[in-house]
VMD Tcl script that builds the backbone (N, CA, C; Angstrom):
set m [mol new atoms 450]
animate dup $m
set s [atomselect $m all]
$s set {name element resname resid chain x y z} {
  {N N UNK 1 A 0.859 -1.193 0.000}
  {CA C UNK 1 A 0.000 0.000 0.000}
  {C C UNK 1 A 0.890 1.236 0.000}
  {N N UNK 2 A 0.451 1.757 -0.829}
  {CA C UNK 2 A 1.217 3.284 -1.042}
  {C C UNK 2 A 0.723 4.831 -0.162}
  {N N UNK 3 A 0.879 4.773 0.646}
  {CA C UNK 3 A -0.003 6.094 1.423}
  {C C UNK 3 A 0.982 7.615 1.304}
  {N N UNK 4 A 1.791 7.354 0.980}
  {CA C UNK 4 A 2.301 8.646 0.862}
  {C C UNK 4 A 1.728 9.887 0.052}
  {N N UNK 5 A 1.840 11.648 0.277}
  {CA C UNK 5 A 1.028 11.694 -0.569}
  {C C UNK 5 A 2.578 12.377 -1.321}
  {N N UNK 6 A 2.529 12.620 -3.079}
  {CA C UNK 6 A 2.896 12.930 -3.488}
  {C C UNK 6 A 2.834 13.887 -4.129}
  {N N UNK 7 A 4.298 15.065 -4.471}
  {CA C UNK 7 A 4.828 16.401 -4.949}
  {C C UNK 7 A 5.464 16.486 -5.646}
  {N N UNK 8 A 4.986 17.361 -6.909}
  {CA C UNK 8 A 6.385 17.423 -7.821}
  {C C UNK 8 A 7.246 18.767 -7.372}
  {N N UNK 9 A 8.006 19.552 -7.488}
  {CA C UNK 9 A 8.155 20.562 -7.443}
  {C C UNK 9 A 9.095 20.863 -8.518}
  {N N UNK 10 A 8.713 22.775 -8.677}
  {CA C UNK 10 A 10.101 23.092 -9.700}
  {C C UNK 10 A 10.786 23.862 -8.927}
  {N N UNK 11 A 12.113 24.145 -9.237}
  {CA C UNK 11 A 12.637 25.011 -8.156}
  {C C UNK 11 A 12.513 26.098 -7.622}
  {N N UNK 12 A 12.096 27.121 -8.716}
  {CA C UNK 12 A 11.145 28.348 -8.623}
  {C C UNK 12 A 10.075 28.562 -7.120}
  {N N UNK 13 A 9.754 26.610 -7.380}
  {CA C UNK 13 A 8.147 26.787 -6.295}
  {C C UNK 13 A 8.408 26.114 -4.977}
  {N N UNK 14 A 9.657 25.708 -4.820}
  {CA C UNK 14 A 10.330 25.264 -3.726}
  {C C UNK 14 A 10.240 25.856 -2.549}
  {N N UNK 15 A 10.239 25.878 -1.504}
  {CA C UNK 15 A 10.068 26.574 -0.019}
  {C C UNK 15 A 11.529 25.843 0.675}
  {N N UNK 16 A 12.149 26.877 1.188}
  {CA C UNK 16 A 13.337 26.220 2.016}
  {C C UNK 16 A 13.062 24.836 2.777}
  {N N UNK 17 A 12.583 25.205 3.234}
  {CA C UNK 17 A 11.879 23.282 4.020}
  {C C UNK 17 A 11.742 22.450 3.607}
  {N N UNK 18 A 11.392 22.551 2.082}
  {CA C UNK 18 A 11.575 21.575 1.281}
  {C C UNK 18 A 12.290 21.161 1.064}
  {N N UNK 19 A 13.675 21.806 0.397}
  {CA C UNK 19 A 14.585 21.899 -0.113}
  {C C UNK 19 A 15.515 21.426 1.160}
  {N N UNK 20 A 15.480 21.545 2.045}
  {CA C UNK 20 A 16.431 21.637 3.437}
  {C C UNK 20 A 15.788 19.579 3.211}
  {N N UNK 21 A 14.550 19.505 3.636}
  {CA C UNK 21 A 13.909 17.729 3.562}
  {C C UNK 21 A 14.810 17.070 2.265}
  {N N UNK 22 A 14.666 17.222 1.147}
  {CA C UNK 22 A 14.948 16.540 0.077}
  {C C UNK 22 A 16.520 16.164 0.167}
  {N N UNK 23 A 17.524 17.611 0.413}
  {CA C UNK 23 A 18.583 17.503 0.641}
  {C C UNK 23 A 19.177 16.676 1.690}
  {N N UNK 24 A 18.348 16.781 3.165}
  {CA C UNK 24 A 18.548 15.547 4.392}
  {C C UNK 24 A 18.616 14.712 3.664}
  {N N UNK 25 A 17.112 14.117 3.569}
  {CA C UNK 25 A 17.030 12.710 3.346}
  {C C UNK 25 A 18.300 12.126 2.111}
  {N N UNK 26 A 18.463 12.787 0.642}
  {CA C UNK 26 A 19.695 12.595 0.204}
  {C C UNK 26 A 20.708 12.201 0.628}
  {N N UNK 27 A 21.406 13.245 1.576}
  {CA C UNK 27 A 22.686 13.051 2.534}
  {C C UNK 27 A 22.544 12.093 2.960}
  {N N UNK 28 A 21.464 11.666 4.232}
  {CA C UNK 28 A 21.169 10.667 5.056}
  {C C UNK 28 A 21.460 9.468 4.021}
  {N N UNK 29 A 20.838 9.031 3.310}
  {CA C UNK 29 A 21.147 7.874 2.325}
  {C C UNK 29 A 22.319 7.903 2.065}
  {N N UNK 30 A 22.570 8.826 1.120}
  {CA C UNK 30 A 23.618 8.523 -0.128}
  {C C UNK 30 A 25.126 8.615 0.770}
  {N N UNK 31 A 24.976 9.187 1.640}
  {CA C UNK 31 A 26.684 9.716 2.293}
  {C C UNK 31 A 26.871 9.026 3.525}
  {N N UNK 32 A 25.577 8.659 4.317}
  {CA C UNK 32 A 25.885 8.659 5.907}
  {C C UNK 32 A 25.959 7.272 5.489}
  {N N UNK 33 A 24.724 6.822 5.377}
  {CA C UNK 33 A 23.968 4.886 5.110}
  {C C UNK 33 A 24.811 4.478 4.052}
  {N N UNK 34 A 25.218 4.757 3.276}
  {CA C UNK 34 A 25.766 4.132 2.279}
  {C C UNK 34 A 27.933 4.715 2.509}
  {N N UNK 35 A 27.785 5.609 3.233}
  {CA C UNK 35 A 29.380 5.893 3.534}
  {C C UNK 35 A 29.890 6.014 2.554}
  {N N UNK 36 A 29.712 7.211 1.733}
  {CA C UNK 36 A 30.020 7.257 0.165}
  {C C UNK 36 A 30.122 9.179 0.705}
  {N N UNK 37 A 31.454 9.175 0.059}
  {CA C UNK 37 A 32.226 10.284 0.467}
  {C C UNK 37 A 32.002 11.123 -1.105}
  {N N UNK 38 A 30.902 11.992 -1.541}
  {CA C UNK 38 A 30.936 12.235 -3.079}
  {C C UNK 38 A 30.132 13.580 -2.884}
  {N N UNK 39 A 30.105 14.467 -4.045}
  {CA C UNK 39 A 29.725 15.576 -3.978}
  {C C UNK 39 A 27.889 15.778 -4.310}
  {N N UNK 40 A 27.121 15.056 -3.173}
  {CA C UNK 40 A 25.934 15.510 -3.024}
  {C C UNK 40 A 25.328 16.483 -3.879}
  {N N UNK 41 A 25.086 17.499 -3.380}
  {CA C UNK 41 A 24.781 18.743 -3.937}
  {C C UNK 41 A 26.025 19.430 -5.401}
  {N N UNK 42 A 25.308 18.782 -6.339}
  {CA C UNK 42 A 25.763 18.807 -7.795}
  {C C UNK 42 A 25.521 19.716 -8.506}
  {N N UNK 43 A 24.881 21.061 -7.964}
  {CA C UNK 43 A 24.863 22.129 -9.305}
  {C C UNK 43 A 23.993 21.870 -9.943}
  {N N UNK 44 A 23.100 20.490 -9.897}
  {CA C UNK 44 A 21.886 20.265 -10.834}
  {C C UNK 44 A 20.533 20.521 -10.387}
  {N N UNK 45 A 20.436 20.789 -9.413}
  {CA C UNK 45 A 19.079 20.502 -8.818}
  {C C UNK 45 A 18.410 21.914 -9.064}
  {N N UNK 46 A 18.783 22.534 -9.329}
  {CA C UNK 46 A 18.004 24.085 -9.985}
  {C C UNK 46 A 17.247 23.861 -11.476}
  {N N UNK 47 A 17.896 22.851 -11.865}
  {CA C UNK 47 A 17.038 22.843 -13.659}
  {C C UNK 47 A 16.605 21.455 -13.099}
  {N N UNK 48 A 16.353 20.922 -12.383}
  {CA C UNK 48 A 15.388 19.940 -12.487}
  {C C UNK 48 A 14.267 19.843 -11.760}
  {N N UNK 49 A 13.478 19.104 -11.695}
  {CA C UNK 49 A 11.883 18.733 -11.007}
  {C C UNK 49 A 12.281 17.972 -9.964}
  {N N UNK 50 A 11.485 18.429 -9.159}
  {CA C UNK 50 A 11.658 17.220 -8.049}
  {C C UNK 50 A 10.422 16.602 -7.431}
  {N N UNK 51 A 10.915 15.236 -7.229}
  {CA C UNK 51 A 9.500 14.638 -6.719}
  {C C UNK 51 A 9.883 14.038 -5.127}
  {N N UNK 52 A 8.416 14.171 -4.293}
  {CA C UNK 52 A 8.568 14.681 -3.132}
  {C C UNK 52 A 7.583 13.243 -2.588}
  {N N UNK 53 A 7.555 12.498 -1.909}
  {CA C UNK 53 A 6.920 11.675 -1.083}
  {C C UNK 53 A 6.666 11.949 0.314}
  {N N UNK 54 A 5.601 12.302 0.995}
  {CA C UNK 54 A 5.435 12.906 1.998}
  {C C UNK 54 A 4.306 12.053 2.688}
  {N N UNK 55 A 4.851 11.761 4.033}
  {CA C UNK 55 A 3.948 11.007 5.087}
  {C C UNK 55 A 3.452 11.868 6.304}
  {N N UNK 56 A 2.631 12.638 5.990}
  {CA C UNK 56 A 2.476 13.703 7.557}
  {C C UNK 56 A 3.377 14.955 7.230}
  {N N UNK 57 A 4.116 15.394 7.569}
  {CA C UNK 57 A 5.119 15.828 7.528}
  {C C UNK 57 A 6.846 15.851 7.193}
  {N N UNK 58 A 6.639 14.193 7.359}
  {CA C UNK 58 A 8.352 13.253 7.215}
  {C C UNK 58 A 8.075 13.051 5.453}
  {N N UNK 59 A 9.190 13.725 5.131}
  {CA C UNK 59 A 10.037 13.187 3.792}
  {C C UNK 59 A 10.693 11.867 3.759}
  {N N UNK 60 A 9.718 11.204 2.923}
  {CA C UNK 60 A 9.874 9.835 3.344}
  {C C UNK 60 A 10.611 9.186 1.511}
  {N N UNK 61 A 10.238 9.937 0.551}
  {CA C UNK 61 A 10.636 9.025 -0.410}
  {C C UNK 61 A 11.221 10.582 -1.728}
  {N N UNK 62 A 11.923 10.111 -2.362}
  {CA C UNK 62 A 12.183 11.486 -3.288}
  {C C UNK 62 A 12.814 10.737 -4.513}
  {N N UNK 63 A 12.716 11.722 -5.892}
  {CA C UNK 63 A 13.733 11.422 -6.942}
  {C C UNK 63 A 13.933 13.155 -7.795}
  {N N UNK 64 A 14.823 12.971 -8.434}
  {CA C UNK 64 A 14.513 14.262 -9.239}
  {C C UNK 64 A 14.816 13.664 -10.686}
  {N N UNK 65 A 13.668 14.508 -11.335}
  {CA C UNK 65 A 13.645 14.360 -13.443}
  {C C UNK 65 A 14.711 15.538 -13.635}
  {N N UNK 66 A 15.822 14.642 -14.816}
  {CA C UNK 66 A 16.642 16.313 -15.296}
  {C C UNK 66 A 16.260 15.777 -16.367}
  {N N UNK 67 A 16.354 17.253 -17.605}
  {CA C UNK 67 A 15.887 17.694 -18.771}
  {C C UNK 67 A 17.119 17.053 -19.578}
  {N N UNK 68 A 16.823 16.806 -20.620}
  {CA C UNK 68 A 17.179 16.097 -21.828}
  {C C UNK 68 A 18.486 17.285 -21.781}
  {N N UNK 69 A 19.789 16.281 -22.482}
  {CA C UNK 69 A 20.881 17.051 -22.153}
  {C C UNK 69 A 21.572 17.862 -20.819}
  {N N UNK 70 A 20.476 17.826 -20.060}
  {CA C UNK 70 A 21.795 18.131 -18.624}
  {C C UNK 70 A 22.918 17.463 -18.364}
  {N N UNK 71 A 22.629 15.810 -17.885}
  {CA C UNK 71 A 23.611 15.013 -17.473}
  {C C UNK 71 A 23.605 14.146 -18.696}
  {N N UNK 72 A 23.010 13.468 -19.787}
  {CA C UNK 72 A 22.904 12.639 -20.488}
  {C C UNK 72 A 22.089 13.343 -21.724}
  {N N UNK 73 A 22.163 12.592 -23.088}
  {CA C UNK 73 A 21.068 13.361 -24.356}
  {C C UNK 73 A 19.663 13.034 -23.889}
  {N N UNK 74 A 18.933 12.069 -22.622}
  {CA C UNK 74 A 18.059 11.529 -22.802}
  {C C UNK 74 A 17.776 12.201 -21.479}
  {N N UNK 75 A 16.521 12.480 -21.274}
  {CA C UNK 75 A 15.998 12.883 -19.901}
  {C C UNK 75 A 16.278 11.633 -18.754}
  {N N UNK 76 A 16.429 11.997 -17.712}
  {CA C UNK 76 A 17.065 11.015 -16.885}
  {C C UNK 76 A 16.169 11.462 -15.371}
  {N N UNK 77 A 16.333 9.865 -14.647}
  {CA C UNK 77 A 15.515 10.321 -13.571}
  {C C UNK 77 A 16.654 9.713 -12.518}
  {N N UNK 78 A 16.990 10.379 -11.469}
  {CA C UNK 78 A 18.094 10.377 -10.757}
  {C C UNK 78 A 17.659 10.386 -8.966}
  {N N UNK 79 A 18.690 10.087 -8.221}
  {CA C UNK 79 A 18.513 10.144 -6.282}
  {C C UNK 79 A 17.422 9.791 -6.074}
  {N N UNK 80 A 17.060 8.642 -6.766}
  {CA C UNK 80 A 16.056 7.715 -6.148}
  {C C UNK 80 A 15.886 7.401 -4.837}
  {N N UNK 81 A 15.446 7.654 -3.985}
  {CA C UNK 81 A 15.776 7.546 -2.758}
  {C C UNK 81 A 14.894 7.159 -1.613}
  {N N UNK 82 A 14.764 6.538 -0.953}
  {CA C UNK 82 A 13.131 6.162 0.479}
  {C C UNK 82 A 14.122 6.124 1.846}
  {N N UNK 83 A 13.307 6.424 2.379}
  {CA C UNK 83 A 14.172 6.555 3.735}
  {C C UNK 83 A 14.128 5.309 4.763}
  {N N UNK 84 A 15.174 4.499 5.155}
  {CA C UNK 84 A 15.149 3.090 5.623}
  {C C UNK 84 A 14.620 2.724 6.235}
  {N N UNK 85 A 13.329 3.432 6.867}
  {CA C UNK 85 A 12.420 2.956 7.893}
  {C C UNK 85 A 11.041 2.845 6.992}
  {N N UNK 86 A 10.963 2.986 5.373}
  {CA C UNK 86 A 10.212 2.934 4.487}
  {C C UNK 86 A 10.600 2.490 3.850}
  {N N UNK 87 A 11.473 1.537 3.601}
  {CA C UNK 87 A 11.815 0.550 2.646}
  {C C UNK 87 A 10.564 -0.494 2.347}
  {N N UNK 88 A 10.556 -1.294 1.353}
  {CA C UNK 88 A 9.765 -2.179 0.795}
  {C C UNK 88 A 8.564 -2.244 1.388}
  {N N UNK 89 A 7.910 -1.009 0.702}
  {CA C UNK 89 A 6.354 -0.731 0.850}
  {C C UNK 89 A 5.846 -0.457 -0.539}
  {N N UNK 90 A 6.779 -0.285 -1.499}
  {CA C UNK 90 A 6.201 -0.151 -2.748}
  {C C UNK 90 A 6.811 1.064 -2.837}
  {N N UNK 91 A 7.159 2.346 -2.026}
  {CA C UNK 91 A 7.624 3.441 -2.621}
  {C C UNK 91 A 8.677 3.695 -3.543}
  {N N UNK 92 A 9.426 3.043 -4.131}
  {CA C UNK 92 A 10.895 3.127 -4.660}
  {C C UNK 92 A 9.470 3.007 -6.310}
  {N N UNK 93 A 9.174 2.071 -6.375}
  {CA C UNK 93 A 8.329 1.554 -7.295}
  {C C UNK 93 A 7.631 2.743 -7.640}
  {N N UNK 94 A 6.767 3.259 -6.508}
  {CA C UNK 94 A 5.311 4.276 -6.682}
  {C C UNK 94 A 6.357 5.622 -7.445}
  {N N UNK 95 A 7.341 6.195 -6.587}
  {CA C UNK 95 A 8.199 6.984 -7.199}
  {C C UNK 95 A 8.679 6.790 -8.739}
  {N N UNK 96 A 9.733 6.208 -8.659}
  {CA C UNK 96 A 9.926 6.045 -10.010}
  {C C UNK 96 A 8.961 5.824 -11.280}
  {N N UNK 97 A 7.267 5.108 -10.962}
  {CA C UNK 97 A 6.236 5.773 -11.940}
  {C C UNK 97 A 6.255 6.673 -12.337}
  {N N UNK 98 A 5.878 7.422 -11.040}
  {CA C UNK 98 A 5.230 8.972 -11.337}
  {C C UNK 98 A 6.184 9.315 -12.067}
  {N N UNK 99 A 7.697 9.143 -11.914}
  {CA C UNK 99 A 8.463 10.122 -12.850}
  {C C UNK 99 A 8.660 9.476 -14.265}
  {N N UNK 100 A 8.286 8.090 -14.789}
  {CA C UNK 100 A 8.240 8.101 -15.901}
  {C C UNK 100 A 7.027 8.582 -16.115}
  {N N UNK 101 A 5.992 8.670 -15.816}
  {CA C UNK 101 A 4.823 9.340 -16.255}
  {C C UNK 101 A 4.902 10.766 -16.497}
  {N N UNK 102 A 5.944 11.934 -15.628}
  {CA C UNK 102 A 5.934 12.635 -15.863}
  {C C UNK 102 A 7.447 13.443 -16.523}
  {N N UNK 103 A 7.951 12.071 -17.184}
  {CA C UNK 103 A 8.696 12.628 -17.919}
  {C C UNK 103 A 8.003 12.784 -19.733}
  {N N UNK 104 A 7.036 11.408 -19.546}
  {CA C UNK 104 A 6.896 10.982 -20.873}
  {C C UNK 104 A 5.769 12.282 -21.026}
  {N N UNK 105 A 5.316 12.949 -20.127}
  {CA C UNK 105 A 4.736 14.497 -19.772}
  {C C UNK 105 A 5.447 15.883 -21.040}
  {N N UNK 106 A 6.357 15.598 -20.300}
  {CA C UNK 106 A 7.508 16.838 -20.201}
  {C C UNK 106 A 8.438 16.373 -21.980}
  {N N UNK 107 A 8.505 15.167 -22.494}
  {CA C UNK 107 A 9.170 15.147 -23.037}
  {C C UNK 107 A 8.509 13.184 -23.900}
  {N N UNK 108 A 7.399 13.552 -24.475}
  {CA C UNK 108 A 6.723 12.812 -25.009}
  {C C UNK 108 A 7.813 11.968 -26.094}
  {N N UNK 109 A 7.747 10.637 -26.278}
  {CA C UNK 109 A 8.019 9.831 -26.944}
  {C C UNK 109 A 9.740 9.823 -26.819}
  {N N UNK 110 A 10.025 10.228 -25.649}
  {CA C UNK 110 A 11.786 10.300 -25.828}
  {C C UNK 110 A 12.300 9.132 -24.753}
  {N N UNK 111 A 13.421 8.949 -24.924}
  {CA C UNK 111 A 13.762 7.817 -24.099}
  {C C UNK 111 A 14.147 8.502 -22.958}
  {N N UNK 112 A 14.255 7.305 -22.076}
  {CA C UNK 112 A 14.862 7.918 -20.818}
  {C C UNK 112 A 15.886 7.462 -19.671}
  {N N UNK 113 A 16.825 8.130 -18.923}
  {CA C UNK 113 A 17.973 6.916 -18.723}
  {C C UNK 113 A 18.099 7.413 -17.237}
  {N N UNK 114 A 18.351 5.982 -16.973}
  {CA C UNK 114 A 19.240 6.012 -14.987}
  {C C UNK 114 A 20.120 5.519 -14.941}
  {N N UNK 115 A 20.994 5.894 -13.986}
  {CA C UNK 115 A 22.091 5.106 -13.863}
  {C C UNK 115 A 21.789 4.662 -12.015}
  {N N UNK 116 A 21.932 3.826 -12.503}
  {CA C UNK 116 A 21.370 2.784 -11.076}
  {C C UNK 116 A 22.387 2.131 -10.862}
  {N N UNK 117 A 22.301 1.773 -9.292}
  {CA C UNK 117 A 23.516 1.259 -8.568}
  {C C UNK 117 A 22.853 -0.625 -9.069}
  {N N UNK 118 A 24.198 -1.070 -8.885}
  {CA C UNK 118 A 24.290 -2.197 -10.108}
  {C C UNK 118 A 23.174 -3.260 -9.200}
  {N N UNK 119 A 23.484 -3.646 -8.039}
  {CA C UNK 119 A 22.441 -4.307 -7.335}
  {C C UNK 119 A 20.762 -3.848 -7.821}
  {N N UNK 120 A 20.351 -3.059 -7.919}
  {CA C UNK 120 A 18.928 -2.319 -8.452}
  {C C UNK 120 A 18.428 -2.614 -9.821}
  {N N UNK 121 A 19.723 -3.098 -10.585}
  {CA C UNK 121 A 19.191 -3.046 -11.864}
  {C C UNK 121 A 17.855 -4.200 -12.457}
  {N N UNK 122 A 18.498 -5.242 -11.725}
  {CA C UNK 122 A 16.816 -5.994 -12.206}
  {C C UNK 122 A 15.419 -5.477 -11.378}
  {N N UNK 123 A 15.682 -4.190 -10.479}
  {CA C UNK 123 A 13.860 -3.981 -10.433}
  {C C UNK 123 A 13.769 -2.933 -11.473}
  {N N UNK 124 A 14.686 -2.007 -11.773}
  {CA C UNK 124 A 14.878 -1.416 -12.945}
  {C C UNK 124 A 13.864 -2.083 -13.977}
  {N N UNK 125 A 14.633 -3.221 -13.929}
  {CA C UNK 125 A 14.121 -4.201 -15.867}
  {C C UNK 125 A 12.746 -4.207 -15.409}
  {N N UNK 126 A 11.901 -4.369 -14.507}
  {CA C UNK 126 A 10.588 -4.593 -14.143}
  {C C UNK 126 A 9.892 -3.307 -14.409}
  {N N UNK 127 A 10.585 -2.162 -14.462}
  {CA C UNK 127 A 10.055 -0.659 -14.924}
  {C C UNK 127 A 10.208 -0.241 -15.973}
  {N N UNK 128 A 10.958 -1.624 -16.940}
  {CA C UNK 128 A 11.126 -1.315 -18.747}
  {C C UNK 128 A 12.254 -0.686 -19.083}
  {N N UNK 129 A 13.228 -0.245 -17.920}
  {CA C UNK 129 A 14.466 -0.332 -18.434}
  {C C UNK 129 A 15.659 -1.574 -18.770}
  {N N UNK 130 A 17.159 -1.244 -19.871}
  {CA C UNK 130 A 17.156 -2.174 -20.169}
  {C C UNK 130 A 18.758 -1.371 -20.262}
  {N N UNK 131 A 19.278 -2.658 -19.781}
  {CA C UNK 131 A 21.307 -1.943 -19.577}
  {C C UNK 131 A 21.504 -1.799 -20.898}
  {N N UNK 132 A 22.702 -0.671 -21.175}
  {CA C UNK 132 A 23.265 -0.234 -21.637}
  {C C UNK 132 A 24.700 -0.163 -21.508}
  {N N UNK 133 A 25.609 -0.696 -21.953}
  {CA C UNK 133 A 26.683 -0.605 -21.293}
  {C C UNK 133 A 27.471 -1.283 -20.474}
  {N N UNK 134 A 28.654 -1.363 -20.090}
  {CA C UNK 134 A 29.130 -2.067 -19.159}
  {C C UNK 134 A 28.717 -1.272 -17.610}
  {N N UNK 135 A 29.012 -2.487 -16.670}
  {CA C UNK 135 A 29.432 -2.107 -15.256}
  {C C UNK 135 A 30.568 -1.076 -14.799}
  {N N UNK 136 A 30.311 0.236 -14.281}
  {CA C UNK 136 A 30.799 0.756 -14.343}
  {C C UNK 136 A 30.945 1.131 -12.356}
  {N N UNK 137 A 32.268 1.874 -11.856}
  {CA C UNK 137 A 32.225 2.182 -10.498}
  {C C UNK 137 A 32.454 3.703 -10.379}
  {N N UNK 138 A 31.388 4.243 -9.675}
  {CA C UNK 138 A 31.167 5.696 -9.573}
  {C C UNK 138 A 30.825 6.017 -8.069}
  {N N UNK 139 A 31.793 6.453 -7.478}
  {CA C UNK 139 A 31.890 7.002 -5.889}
  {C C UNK 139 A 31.852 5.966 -5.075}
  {N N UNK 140 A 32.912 4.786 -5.636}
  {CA C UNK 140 A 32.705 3.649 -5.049}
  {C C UNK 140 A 31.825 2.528 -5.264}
  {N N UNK 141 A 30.902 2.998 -5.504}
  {CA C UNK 141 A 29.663 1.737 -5.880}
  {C C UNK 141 A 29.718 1.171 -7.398}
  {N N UNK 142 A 29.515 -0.048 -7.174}
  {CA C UNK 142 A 28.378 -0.280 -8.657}
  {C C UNK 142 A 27.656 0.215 -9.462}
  {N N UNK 143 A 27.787 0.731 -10.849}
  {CA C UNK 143 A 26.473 1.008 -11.195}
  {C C UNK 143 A 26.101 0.628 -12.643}
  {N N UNK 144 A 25.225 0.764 -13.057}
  {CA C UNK 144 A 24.885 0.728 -14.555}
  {C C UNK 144 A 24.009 1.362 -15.153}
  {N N UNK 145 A 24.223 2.137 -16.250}
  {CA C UNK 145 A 23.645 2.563 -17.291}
  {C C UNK 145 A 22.488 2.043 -17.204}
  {N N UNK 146 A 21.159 2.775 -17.870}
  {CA C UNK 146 A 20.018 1.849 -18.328}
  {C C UNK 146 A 18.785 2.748 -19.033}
  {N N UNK 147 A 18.115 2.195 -20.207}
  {CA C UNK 147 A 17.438 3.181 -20.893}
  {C C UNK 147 A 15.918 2.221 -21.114}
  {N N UNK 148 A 14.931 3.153 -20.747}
  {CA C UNK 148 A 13.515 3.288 -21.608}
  {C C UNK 148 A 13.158 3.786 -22.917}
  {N N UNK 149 A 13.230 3.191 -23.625}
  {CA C UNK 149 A 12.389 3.491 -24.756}
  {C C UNK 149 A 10.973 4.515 -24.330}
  {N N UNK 150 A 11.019 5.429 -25.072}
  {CA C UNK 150 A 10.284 6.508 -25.083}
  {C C UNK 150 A 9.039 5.992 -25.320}
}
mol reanalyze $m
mol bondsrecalc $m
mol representation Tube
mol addrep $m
């Protein structure tokens, strides 16, 4: 069951609190839980969308859509992220919909790419993505390439 309710935001419409939540929970994952020493806050998050999973008040699940050509030619959905006391409830899943839904929105019939940490990639394939590429190691981890057909 999915109860969270969900937010897209653009940065424009952002409220510090938001932005302060999205960025925690990030850190918290990607740097503390995972002990991955890498530059978080990338200079990207101003041209992209962000999607917001919210339980009450607790930022519980997030990803952000970047625009075709930021990081890759293909719109890409990136910092997939749920917070470990919300793990396997379906949110990683419910998230990553909404953002192919609202990429294929934003940018109709185009493909679209993640680079997912290499363990992830077969729930990936269950969301119609499909590797690209070799195994590659980026801030330590695993990861791989992977694209939707538009």
């Amino acid at each position: 069951m999915n109860d969270l309710r969900w937010q897209w935001y653009g940065w424009s419409e952002m409220s510090a609190d938001v932005l302060h939540a999205f960025l925690r929970l990030r850190s918290n994952v990607f740097v503390v839980e995972q002990n991955c020493v890498f530059h978080e806050v990338d200079g990207l998050d101003p041209k992209c969308d962000h999607l917001c999973g919210w339980l009450g008040g607790e930022l519980v699940a997030y990803l952000r859509l970047l625009p075709p050509g930021l990081k890759s030619p293909e719109a890409a959905l990136g910092r997939v992220v749920v917070a470990a006391a919300h793990r396997r409830k379906g949110h990683s899943r419910a998230a990553v919909s909404r953002g192919l839904t609202r990429t294929a929105e934003r940018y109709p019939g185009k493909p679209i790419r993640i680079q997912a940490q290499a363990h992830l990639g077969p729930f990936y394939e269950t969301l119609g993505f499909s590797r690209v590429g070799a195994e590659y190691v980026e801030d330590g981890i695993p990861h791989v390439d992977m694209v939707k057909k538009g």
